[in-house]
N, C-alpha and C positions, 0 to 999 in steps of 0.2 A: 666492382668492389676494388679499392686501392690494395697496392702491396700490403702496406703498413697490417691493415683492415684483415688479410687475407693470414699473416704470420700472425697475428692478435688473437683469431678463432683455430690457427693451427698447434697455439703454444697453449692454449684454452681444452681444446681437443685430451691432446698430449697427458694434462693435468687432471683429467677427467677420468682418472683409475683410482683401485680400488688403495694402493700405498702412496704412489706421488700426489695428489691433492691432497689429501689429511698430512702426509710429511711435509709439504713442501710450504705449506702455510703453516703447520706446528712450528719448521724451523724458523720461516721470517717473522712472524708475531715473535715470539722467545727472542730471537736474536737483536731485534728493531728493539725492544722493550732495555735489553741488556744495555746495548750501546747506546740508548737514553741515558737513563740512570748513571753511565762510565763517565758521560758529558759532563752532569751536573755534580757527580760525586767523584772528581778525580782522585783525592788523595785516599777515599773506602775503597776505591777499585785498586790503587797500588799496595794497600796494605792486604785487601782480600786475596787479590792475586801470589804476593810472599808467601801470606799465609797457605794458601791451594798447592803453591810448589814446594813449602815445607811438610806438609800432608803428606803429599805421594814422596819425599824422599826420606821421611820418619817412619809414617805410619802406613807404608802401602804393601807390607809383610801381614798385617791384621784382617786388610779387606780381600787378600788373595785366595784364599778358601772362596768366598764368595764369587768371584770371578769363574774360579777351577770349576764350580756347583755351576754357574752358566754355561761355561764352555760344554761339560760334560753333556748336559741335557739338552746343547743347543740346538740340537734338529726336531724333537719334539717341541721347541718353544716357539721355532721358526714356525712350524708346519702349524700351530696352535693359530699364532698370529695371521697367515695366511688366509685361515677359515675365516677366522673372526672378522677378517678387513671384506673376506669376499659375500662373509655375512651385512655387513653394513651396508657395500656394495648395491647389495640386492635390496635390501629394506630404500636405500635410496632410488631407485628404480622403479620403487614398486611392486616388489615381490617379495612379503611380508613373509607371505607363508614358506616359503623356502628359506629365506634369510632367518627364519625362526628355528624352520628344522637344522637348519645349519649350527644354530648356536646354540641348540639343545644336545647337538654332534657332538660338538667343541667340548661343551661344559661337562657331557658324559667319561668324552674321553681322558679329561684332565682326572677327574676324577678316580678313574681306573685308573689310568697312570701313579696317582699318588696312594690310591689303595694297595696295589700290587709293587709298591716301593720299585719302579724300573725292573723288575724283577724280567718281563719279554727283552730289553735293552743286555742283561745280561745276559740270557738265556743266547740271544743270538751272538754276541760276544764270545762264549765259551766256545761256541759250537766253531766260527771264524778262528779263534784261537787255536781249536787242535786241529785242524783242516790245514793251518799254514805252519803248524808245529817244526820245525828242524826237530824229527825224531829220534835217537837209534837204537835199534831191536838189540838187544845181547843175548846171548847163549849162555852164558855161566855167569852167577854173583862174582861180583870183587869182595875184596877180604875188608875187613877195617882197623884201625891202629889208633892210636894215641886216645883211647879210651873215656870218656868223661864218667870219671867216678861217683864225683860229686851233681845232681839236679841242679839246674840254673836258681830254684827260688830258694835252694839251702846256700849256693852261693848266696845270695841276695842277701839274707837276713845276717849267715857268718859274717857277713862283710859289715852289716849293719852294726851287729856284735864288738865289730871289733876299732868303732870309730871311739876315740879319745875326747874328741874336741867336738862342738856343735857345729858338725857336718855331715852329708847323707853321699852316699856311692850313689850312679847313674844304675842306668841296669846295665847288668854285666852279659856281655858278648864273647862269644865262641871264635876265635881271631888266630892268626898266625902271626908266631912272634920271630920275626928270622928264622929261624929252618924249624922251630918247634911251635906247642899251641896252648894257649893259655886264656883265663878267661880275664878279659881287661874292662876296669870301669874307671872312670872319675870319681876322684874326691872336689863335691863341691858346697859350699854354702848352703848353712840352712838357715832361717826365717828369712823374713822378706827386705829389709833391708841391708842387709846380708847378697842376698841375692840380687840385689838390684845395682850393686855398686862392685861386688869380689870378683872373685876370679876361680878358675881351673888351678889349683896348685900343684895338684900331686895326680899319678895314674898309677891306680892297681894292677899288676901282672900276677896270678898265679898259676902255678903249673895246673891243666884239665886234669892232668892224672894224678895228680896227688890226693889221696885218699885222705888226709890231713891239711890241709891249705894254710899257710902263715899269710899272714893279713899286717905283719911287721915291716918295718921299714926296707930292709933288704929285697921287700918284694915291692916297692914303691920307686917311683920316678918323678922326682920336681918337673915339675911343665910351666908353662905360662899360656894358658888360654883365655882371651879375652870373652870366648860364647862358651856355654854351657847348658847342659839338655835343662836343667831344670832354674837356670838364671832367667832374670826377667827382663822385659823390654826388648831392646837391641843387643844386649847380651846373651838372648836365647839363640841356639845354636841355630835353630828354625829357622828365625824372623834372618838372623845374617844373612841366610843363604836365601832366602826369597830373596831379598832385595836385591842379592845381585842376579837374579834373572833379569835378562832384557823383555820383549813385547811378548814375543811368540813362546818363551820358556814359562813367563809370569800365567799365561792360560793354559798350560797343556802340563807342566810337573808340579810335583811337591815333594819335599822331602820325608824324607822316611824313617829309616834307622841310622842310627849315629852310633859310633862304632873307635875305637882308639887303637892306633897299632904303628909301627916304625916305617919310615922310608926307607929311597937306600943308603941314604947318612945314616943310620941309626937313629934319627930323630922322630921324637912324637907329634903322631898329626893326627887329626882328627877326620873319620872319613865318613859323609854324610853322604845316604846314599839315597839315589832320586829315581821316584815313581812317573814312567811319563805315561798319559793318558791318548790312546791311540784310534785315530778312526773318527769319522765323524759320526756316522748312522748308527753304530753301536759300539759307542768307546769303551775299551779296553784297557786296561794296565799289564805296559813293557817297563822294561829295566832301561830306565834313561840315563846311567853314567853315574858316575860319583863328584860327588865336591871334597876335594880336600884342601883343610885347612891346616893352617901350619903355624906354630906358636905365636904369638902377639909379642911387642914390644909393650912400653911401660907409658911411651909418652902421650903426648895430649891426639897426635898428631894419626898413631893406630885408634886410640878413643872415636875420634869424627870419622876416621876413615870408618870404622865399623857402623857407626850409627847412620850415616848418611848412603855409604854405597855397599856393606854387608859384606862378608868378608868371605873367601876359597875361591878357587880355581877349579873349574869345570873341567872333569875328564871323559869324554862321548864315549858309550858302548866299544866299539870300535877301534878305541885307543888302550882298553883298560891292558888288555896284551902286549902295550910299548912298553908300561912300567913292571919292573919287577919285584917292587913290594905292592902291587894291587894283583901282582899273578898267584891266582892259588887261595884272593883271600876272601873272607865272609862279607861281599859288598852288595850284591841282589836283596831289595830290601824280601823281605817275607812275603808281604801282599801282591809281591807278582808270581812269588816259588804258589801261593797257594792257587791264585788263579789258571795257573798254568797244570797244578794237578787237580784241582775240579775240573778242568777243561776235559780230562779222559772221562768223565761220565758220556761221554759222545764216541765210546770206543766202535759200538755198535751203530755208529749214524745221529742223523737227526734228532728222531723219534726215540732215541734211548730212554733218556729222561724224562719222556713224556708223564704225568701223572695216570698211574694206572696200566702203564707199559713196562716200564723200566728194564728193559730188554741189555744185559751188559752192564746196567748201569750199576757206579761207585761211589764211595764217603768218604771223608777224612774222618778217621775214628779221634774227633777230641775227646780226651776223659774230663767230667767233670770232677775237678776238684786237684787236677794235676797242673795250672799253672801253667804248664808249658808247652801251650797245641804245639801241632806239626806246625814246620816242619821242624826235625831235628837234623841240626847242622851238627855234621859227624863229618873225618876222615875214611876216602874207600881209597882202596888202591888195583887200580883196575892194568890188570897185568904188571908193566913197569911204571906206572903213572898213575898218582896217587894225589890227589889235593883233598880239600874241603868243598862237599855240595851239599846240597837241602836234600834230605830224604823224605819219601811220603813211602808211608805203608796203606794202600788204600782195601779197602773191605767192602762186603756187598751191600748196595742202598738201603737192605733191610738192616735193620740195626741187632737182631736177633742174630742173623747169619755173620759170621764173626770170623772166617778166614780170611788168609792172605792173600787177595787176589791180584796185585799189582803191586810191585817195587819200581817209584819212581824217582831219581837221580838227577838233583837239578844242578848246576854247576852254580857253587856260592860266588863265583869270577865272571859269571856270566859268557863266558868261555867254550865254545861248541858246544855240541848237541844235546839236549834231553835223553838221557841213560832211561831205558823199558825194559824190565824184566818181569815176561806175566805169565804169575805161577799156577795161575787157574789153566793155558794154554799148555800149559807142562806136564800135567797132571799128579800137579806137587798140592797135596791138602794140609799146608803149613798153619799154624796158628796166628791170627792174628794178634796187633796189640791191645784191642780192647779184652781181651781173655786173659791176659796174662795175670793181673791183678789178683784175682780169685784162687789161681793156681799155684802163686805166690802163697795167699793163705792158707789153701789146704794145704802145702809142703810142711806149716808149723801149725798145727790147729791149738797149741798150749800160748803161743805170742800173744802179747797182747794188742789186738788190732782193734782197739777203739780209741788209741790215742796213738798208735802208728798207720802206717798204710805205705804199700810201692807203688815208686812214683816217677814217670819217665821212663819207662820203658824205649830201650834203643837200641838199636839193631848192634848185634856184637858176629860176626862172621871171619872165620876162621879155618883153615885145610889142614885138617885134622885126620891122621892114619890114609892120606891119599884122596880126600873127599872133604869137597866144601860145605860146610856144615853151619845150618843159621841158626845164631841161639838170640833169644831178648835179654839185655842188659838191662836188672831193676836196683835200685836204690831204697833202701830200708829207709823210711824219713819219719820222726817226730812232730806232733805239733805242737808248737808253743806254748798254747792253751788249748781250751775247750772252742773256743769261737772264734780262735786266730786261723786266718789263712797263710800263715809264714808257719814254714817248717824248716826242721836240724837234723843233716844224718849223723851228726854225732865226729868228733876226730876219728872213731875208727867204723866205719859204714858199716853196715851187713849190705852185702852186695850178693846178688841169686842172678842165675844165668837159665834160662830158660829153653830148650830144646824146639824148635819151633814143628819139628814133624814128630817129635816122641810126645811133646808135653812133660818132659820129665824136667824135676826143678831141682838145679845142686846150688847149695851154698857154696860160696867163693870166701877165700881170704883177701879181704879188700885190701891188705896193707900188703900183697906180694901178687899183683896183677900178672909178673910175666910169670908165674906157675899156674895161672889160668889152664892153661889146655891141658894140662897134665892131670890139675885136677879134672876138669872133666871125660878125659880119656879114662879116668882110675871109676868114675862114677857112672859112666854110662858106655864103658866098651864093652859089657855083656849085654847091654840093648842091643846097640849098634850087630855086634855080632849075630843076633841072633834073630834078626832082619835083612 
């Protein structure tokens, strides 16, 4: 047999598997056919090809969801493929019967996969999650300050309340404003053409603790932002920051929360903060860094810039510590603070969580009807050092059983360790937040709570006569209507503070927060003492 003859049946050999012959003549058919066509149809192929690179530098912020859905599930898509080819494989061979049972395997397991929504992909994910956790234990709660009076969705609708012009505020965010904190939103365009062509003109600042909130000019700041959370096209704040992902960020992040607050010029920037997706065999959501963006200019020349290459600057986990207006502030989007405290259902090991075991295991108590799941992003100040982190009050898996059994402290800066305080380990039987609500209503049984209800409950801790003492901070809120989900606490709140180991509930004066502990020293130091 000649050489030639000999490399012919060796390269023939080679191609006789179960992915390189089906790939390797899928690509030269498709490609042979392509570069036919290119021949006879030069000047379709130079305009299809503009067209294709104006695609991906327009429209490639649309199809990246789609992408991030591949990447996420790409070991079960792999491993899916795998069967199926080695089922082919086999049917080509000869062996029908196995190649059958094979793609009855396949087709079983796609199946369960999409029935059980990933649900094992997560499971092992949490569990990888709190096994590689940066932990740490603490011995005594930190206190808390700068109070938020007012509910994020009474913020919401006050603010809605108080627009003039046909325009809507963003959602409003819990943010440090130079050394103080405030809840900051956009004012941006409403209907859609409107929103397809305006801009970011003004940013709301008002003070968290003001039991009264002005929504006035004095509490506003001219900006020039060319993206906006709710602008359309290439002006959505979103699609900006996709497009300036390069290869490996376009598969593995997405943007999250969007979020307004100053540099260390004093300047308004807008800080968008990014989910990155971790691991292959069972990806995970980490805190991959923030993008900040910084006002726009007017001309044609920020216009293309934004529309074509998407507009902020990338700051890595890593770095957020270089800068000193990202130190301290609310940039960890939400959906990695929650993943990170589901992840303690694994307090007790693998098998915690198991259905039917649930040994240790814990929930996030969302209340239906409050708007604003965990976490609540609150000020602690833990000895001499105090910033903003995500709080979780977590409770036991039974939904009945309704104490405090875990206080989790996630840093909003993303900034050292995970804060663990567990009260069940202590043999503290504090109240949780899903109780609070009820206790709320027995305190006044005359109010009328068919068109009121407390709402956000959030941790208020305070060293009170020599002893750290955990009370719930609730908000008296209104609803609008009968079938509105928007509610008002009114300019002067009823705000109640709640005892977490007595269960005793005092009303507060909302409009003079620093006589808080006095009041509750005057209402409950014959408990206290007599305990």
């Amino acid at each position: 047999m000649s050489e030639e003859s000999k490399l012919a049946e060796s390269q023939s050999e080679d191609l006789d598997t179960p992915f390189s012959s089906q790939l390797y003549w899928l690509f030269k058919n498709v490609s042979g056919a392509l570069r036919d066509w290119a021949k006879r149809n030069r000047f379709k192929f130079l305009v299809a090809g503009l067209l294709l690179l104006l695609a991906l530098f327009v429209g490639r912020a649309w199809i990246q969801p789609v992408a991030l859905t591949l990447r996420i599930n790409a070991f079960p898509i792999l491993l899916s493929a795998l069967v199926f080819s080695t089922a082919l494989y086999l049917f080509k061979r000869g062996r029908a019967v196995l190649g059958g049972a094979l793609l009855l395997l396949n087709l079983g397991a796609i199946l369960a996969f999409v029935a059980l929504e990933g649900k094992p992909r997560e499971y092992l994910g949490l569990y990888w999650s709190y096994k590689t956790l940066e932990k740490e234990e603490i011995g005594e709660l930190p206190t808390t300050a700068y109070e938020r009076i007012q509910p994020l969705n009474s913020i919401r609708a006050l603010a809605g309340e108080a627009m003039t012009e046909v325009e809507q505020v963003s959602e409003p965010s819990f943010t440090r404003v130079g050394d103080g904190y405030s809840w900051t939103m956009a004012v941006e365009p409403s209907f859609a053409v409107r929103r397809l062509t305006g801009r970011v003109r003004e940013v709301i600042h008002v003070s968290s603790s003001a039991p009264s909130p002005n929504f006035s000019q004095e509490n506003r700041s001219p900006v020039s932002f060319l993206t906006g959370e709710d602008l359309l096209l290439s002006r959505n704040v979103k699609t900006a920051t996709i497009k300036r992902f390069g290869l490996w960020k376009y598969f593995n992040y997405e943007p999250s929360d969007v979020r307004y607050a100053k540099d260390e010029q004093g300047e308004w920037v807008q800080l968008v903060s990014l989910t990155r997706w971790k691991g292959f065999f069972f990806p995970r959501p980490v805190f991959g860094g923030v993008v900040v963006i910084r006002q726009h200019g007017e001309g044609v020349v920020d216009w293309a810039s934004n529309v074509l290459l998407g507009s902020g600057e990338w700051i890595r986990p890593s770095e957020v510590g270089k800068h000193e207006f990202l130190k301290g502030q609310n940039v960890v989007p939400q959906e990695v603070s929650r993943f990170v405290a589901n992840s303690f259902r694994f307090q007790q090991g693998f098998w915690a969580p198991m259905p039917g075991y649930h040994l240790g295991d814990i929930r996030i108590p969302d209340l239906p009807g409050d708007f604003n799941d965990q976490p609540f992003t609150a000020y602690f100040n833990f000895g001499d050092k105090g910033k903003l982190y995500h709080y979780f009050a977590l409770e036991p898996f039974q939904e009945d059983k309704q104490g405090l059994n875990t206080s989790v402290f996630a840093p909003a800066d993303g900034i050292g360790a995970i804060k663990v305080y567990r009260h069940h380990e202590k043999g503290e039987a504090l109240t949780g937040v899903s109780a609070v609500i009820p206790k709320v209503m027995e305190s006044r049984k005359n109010y009328d709570w068919t068109r009121n209800t407390a709402a956000e409950q959030r941790p208020f801790i305070r060293k009170i006569n020599g002893k750290t003492r955990f009370f719930w901070l609730t908000t008296v809120v209104t609803f609008k209507s009968d079938d509105s989900e928007e509610y008002i606490a009114g300019s002067a709140p009823d705000v109640t503070l709640t005892d977490a180991t007595y269960k005793a509930v005092i009303w507060v004066n909302a409009l003079k927060p620093e006589g808080w502990e006095a009041e509750l020293a005057e209402g409950l130091g014959s408990v206290w003492e007599a305990n």
